[in-house]
Each structure stands twice: as C-alpha cells, then as structure tokens.
C-alpha positions as CSV (number, residue, x, y, z in Angstrom):
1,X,-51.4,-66.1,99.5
2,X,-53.6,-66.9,97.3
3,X,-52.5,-67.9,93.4
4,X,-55.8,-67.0,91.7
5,X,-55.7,-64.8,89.1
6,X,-57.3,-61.6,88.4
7,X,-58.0,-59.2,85.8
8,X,-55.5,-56.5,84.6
9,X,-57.0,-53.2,84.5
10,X,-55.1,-50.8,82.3
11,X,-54.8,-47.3,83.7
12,X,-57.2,-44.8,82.1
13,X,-56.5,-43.7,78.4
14,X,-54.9,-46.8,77.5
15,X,-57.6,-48.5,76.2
16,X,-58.7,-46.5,73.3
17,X,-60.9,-49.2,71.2
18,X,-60.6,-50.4,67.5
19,X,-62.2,-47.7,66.4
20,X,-59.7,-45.1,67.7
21,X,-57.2,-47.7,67.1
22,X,-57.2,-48.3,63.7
23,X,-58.2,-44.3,63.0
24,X,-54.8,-42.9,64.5
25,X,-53.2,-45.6,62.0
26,X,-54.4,-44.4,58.9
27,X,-54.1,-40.3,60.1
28,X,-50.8,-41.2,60.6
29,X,-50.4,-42.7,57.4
30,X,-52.2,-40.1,55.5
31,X,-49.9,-37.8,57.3
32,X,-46.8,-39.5,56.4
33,X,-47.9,-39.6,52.4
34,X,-48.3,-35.8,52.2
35,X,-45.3,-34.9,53.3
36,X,-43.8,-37.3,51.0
37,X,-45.3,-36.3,48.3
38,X,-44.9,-32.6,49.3
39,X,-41.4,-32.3,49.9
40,X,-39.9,-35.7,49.2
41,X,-41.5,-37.5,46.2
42,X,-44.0,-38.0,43.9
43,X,-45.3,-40.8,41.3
44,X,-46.0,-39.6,38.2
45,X,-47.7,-41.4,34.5
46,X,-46.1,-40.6,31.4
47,X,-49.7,-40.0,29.2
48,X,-47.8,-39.4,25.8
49,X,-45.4,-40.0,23.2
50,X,-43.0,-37.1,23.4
51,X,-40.5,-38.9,25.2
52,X,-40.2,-41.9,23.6
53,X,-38.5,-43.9,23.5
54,X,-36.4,-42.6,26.7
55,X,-39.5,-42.8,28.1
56,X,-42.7,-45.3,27.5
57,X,-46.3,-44.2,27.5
58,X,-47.5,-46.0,30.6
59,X,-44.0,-45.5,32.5
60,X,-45.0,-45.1,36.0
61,X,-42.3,-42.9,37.5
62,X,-41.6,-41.6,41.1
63,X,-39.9,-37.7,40.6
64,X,-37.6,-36.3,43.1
65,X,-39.2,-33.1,44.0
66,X,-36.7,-31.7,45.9
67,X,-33.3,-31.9,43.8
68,X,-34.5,-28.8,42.5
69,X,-35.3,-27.1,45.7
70,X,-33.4,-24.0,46.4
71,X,-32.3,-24.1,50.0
72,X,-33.3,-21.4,52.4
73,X,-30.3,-21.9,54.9
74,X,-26.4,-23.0,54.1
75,X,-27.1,-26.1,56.4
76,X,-29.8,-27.1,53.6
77,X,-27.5,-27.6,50.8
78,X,-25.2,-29.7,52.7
79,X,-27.5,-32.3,54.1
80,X,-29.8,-32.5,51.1
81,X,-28.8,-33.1,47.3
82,X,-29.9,-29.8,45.9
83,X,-29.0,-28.7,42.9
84,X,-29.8,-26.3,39.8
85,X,-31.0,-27.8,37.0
86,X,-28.6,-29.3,34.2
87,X,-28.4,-29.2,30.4
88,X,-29.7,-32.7,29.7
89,X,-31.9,-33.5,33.0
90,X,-35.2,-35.1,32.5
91,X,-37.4,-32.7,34.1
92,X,-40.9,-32.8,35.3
93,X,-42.7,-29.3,35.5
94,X,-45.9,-27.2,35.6
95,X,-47.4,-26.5,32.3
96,X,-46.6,-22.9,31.4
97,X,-50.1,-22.5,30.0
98,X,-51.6,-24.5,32.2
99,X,-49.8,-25.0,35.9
100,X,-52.6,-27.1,36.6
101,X,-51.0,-29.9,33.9
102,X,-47.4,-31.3,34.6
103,X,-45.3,-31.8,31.9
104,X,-41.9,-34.1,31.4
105,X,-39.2,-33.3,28.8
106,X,-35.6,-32.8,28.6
107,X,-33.9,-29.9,29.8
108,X,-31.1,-28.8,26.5
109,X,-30.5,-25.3,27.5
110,X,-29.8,-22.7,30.8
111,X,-30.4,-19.3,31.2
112,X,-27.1,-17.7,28.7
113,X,-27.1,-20.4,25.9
114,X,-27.8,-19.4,22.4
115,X,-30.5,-21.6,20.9
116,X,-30.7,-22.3,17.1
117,X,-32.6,-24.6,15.2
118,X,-31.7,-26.2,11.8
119,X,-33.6,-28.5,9.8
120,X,-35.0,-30.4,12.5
121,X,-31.2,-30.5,14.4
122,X,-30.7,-28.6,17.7
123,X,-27.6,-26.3,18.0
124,X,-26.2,-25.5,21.2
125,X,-23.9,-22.0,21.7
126,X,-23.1,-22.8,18.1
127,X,-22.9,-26.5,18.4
128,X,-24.9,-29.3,17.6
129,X,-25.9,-31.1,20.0
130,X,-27.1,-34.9,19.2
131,X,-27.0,-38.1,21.0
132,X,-29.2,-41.3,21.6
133,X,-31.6,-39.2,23.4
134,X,-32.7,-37.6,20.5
135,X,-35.3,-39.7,18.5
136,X,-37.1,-39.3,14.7
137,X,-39.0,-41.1,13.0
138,X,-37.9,-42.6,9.4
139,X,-40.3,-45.4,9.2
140,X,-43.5,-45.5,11.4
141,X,-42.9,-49.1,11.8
142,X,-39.9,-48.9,13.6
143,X,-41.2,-45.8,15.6
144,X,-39.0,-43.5,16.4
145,X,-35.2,-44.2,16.3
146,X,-32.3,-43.0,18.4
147,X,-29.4,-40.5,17.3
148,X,-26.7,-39.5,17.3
149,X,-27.9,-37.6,14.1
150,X,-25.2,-36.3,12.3
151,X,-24.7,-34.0,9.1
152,X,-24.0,-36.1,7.1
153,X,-27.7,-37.4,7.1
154,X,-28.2,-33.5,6.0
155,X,-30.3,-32.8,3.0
156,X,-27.4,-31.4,1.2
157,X,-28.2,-27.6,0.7
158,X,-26.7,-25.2,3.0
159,X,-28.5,-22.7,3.1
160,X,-30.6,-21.3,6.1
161,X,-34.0,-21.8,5.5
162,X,-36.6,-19.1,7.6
163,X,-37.7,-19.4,10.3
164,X,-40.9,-21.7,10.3
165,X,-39.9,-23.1,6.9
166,X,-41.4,-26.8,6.7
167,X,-38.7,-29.4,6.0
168,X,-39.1,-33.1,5.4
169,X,-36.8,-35.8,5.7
170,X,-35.3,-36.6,2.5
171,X,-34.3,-39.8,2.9
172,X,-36.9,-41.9,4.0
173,X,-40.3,-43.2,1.7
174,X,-42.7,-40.9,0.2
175,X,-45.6,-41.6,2.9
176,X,-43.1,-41.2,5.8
177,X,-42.4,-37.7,4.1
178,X,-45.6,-36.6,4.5
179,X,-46.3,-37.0,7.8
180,X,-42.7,-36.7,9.3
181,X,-43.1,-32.9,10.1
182,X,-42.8,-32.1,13.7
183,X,-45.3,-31.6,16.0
184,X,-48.1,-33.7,13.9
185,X,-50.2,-31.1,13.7
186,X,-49.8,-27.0,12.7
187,X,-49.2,-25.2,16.0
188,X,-49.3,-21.6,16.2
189,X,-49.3,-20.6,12.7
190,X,-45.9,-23.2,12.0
191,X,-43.5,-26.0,12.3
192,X,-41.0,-25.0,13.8
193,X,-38.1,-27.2,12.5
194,X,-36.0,-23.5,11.6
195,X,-35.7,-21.4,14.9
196,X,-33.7,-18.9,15.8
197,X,-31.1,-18.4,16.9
198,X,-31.6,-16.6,20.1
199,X,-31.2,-16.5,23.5
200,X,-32.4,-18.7,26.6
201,X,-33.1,-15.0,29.1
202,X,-32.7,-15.3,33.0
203,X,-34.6,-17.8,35.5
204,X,-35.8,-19.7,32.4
205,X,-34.7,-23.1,30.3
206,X,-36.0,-24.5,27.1
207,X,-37.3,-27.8,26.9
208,X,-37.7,-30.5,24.3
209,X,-38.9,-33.8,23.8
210,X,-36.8,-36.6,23.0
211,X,-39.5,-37.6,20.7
212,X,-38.6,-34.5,18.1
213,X,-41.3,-35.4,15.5
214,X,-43.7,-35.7,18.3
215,X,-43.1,-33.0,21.1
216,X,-45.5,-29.9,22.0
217,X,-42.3,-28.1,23.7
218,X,-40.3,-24.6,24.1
219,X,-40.4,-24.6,20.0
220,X,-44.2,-23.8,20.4
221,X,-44.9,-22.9,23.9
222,X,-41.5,-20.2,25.1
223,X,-39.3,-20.6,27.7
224,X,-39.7,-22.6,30.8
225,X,-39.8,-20.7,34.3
226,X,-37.1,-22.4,36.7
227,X,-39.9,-21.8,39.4
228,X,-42.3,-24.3,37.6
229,X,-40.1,-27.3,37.9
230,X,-41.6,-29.8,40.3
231,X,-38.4,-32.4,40.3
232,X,-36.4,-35.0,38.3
233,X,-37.6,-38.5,37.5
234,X,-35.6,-41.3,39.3
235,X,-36.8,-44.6,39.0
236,X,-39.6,-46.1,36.8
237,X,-41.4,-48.2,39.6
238,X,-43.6,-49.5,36.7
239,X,-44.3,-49.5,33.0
240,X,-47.3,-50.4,31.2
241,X,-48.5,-50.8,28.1
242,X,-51.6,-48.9,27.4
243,X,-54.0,-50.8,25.0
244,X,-51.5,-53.8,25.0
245,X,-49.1,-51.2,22.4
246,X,-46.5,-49.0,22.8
247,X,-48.6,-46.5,20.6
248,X,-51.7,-45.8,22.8
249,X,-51.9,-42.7,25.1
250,X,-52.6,-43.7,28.4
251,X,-55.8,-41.7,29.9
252,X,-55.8,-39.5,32.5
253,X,-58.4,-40.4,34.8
254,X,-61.3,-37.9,35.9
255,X,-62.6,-38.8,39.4
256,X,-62.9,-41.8,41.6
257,X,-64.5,-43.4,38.8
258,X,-61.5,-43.2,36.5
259,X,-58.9,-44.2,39.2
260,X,-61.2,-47.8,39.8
261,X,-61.5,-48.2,35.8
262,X,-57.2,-47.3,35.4
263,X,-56.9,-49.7,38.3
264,X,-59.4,-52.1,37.2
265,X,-58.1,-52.1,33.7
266,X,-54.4,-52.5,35.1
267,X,-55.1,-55.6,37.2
268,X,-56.8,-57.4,34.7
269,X,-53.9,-57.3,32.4
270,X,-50.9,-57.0,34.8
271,X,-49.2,-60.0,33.5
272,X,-49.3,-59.7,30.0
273,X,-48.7,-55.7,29.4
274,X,-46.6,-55.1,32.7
275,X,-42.8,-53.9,30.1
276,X,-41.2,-56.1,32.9
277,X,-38.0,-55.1,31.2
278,X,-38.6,-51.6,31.6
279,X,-39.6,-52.0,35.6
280,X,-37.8,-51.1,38.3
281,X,-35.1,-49.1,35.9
282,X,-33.4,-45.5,36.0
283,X,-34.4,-42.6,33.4
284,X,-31.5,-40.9,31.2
C-alpha cells in the first residue's frame, strides 16, 4: 500500500477562515466584558478631591457592583457576598441630580440614625463620630490632614450655632481662615458646617466626603436613594497623578478623542506619575 501522503480535508463547517476566526474571538470577548461590567465589576476614575486623602485624584479603581445587589432568590445570598450597605463603606453611586454622573463618598449613616452637625464635626445618634477617615485642612501645604478630630481642638464656645452659620477654624493662620470654609464655594444659599439634627428616613443614607472642607455631599444635595448605589470600591488597580500633582482634577474624557488624549497622555508619563505606592492597594 502505498505511503504517499495526501491532503486532509476537514469536514464541512470546520474551516471557517481568519475572518470568521478572529470575529467570534472578539464577540466573545466583548461578550464576556459586559457581563462583567454589568453584574460583576466595574473600573472606575476618581476625578476629584473630595476623598482625599483616602482616595487620590487619578486612583483608578475597580467597584464591586454586586455587594449591594439585593438577591431575588434565598439561594442568591448564600452563594454570593451580598450585603446592605454599612455605616462607613466607601460607596460608589448615581448622582441624585444627575444619575447620568457617578459619585464616590463614604457612607456615615442608615435609614434610623439621627444626623447632627456641629462646627464642622459629625455626630452620630448623639455621638461624634471621628477617625482617620475624616480629613481638614489646617495648612494648604500639608493638604488635608487625617482625624481623629477631637473636642478638644473645639473653638471653645458651647453654644449651638444655626443652622448654616459659617465657622472657621480658629486655630490655624489667618489665610488658611479664610478659605477653610467647607464646600469652597456658597452652595445653595450656605455652608453647611451647623446641620441639624434630623433624621436619615427609609431606603436612604447620607453620604460625605472624607475630604470635609472639600465635599459636594448629603450636606448640600439630601439623602441618598439605596437604589442608586452601583457597588463598593475594592482594589485600586492604578493611581495616577494628574498634572504630575496630587492637586489637579483629572478630566473626564468626551468621546473617542478624549479616551486617545487620557491614554496618550498616561503612557507618556507612566513612569514618572504612576503613585506606585498607592497601586495595587485596598480602599478603607
């Protein structure tokens, strides 16, 4: 019998082409990324400052979206690591005046708690409630600087001021004074450094920066809806500094054109603004 070979012919169907190949690939893929970033995860830019220092402009995060979930069968619960949403949980949610815009701040109260603000200080069912997470600035220098921030850094008058009364620091220099009001800028009609107190009502939260001098929150925008939370930061995959400083906001880009020019811009200065110390760590 002849030892000659011959040509293999593949039955029909098998032999789809490069083309069709390499297409099924990348369906598959894009398949695979929407339903990871539907249900499973999703990466996510911190653009401001009101977290600092807990969390870096340019901090590149990926957010568990479904920690939050609420499970439609017993079964759910069990295999999956649901849960409600905690008194000090960095959260990431829909802007309540704009659900188009997603948001990341701290979660400090549930539906129940009594909410009171005093001279800059959150109070919590009666207590104040301080800890490193809670940043102000004193010097713009140093930026802002952790807590705890007790009373004994208080003014000295007891008295309860009204609600939207403007309070300074009184213990930092003059120039510090003047702009260390919170929120920068006059937002609806008032700092909002005396609040309260009052009430957090059902299926909502309130919400605060860590950054308290610098935080567009539930002191000027009302209670969070549980239903806008889109999941809980769980690893910064990458930090950047915008601008080569820890001061720059980073820009949200608008278009294809924007996503080359962020990634253009990032690749050209990987090495020398990547926070390598910051990378690959675990928000608190």
């Amino acid at each position: 019998m002849s030892d000659e070979s011959s040509e293999r012919v593949l039955p029909g169907g098998v032999a789809k082409g490069f083309l069709r190949d390499n297409l099924e690939v990348v369906c598959f893929a894009i398949l695979i990324i929407m339903f990871f970033k539907t249900f499973v995860g999703q990466q996510f830019t911190i653009p401001s400052a009101s977290m600092r220092n807990s969390l870096m402009i340019g901090d590149h995060l990926l957010v568990n979206k479904f920690v939050f979930a609420v499970p439609q069968w017993s079964w759910e619960a069990k295999l999956f690591p649901m849960r409600q949403p905690e008194r000090g949980d960095i959260i990431v949610f829909r802007y309540p005046l704009d659900r188009n815009v997603d948001y990341v701040k701290r979660c400090v109260a549930l539906p129940g708690d009594t909410v009171e603000m005093r001279d800059k200080r959150l109070y919590l069912n009666g207590k104040l409630c301080t800890g490193p997470w809670e940043h102000h600035v004193l010097d713009p220098q140093d930026g802002p600087l952790p807590g705890p921030w007790p009373l004994s850094r208080d003014p000295g008058s007891t008295e309860r001021r009204p609600a939207g009364a403007l309070l300074n620091w009184p213990f930092a220099e003059p120039d510090t004074l003047a702009m260390d009001m919170q929120g920068r800028e006059m937002l609806d009609g008032g700092f909002r450094d005396n609040m309260g107190p009052f009430t957090v009502p059902p299926g909502r939260l309130f919400a605060m920066g860590d950054n308290r001098d610098n935080s567009a929150d539930s002191r000027y925008w009302g209670f969070l809806p549980i239903d806008h939370l889109r999941g809980r930061p769980f690893f910064v995959w990458w930090s950047y500094r915008e601008g080569g400083n820890d001061d720059t906001n980073a820009q949200v880009p608008e278009g294809p054109m924007g996503v080359l020019a962020n990634f253009a811009d990032g690749a050209r200065h990987f090495f020398s603004r990547t926070r390598w110390e910051r990378t690959g760590t675990i928000p608190r």
